[in-house]
C-alpha positions, 0 to 999 in steps of 0.5 A: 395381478395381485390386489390386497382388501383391506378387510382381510390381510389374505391376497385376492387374485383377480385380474383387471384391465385398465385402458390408459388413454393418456400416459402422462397422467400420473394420477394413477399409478399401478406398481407389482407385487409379489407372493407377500403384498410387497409392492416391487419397484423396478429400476429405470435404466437409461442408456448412457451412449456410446463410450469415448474414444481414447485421448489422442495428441496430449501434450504436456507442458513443463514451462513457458518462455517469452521472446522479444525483439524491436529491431535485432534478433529474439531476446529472452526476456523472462529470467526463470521458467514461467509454470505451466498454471500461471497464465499472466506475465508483467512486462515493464520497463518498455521505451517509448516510440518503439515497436516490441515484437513478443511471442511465448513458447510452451516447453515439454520435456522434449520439444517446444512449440512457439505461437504467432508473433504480437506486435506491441507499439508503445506509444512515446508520449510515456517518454513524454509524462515520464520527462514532465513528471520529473520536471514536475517533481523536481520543481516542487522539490525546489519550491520545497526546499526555498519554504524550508530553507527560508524557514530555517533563516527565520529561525536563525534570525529569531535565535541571533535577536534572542541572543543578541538581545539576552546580551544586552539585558546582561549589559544594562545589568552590569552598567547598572549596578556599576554606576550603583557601585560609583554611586555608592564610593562617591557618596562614601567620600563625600560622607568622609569628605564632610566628615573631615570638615567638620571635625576641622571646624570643630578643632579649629573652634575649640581653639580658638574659645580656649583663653590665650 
């Protein structure tokens, strides 16, 4: 082994032996070196195991379809080829108090492979919250429409006294300045009427002071 002095920068070869008593303590670390004083790491190598064996049995699947039937035959029930990366599919419109029976198939470009059948019950008080949700929906629409269209009677009715009323403003107001045109001819008259008596008078006065 080589050591380095730190007085001078010539190597010194001299040889030592260390007896490790315990070889996880790494307090002390001796590395090689070479002709020059550098310091040589080894690299570590860790067997990795054996290799693989190759892929055996792949498949590849193109596309899924689902089947189902209740009490005749298997019925498709997907309209379009469901991709290979969806893995979830919504099934609506189910009937009440029926038994589905729902089983998918996986496709390649050759063959297909189905998987076990699942039973579905649906239960029929759907049908049930369905049928009340509709009784409900209906008899609120009702209750709706009776507040409407009483609403709308009042209105009617607000509008027919206005109108009704508004006429009979009009109707006053021509009654009134009828009865000020009356008012005013019989007072013409009357006016004219003493008018005339007076002037009568006076004739008749005037003759009778005038000397025979």
């Amino acid at each position: 082994m080589t050591g380095i002095d730190s007085a001078y920068t010539t190597p010194i070869y001299f040889s030592v032996f260390i007896f490790i008593s315990d070889i996880l303590d790494y307090s002390i670390i001796i590395f090689p070196t070479d002709s020059s004083g550098d310091p040589y790491l080894p690299p570590v190598f860790k067997p990795k195991g054996p290799k693989p064996g190759p892929p055996r049995n792949l498949t590849v699947t193109e596309h899924y379809t689902i089947k189902y039937r209740t009490d005749g035959p298997w019925k498709t029930l997907n309209k379009g080829q469901i991709r290979p990366e969806d893995t979830q599919y919504l099934v609506k419109n189910l009937v009440g108090g029926r038994t589905y029976y729902f089983r998918v198939l996986a496709s390649s470009l050759k063959s297909y492979e189905s998987s076990d059948e699942v039973k579905f019950p649906v239960p029929a008080r759907v049908k049930h919250k369905a049928i009340t949700a509709g009784v409900v929906g209906g008899i609120l629409f009702f209750i709706v429409a009776i507040i409407l269209s009483v609403c709308a009677v009042k209105i009617c009715n607000k509008r027919k006294r206005r109108k009704q009323q508004k006429g009979m403003c009009e109707q006053l107001t021509h009654l009134f300045i009828a009865s000020k045109k009356v008012d005013k001819r019989k007072r013409r008259k009357q006016q004219k009427g003493m008018c005339e008596q007076l002037t009568h008078l006076f004739i008749a006065s005037k003759k009778v002071v005038s000397p025979p």
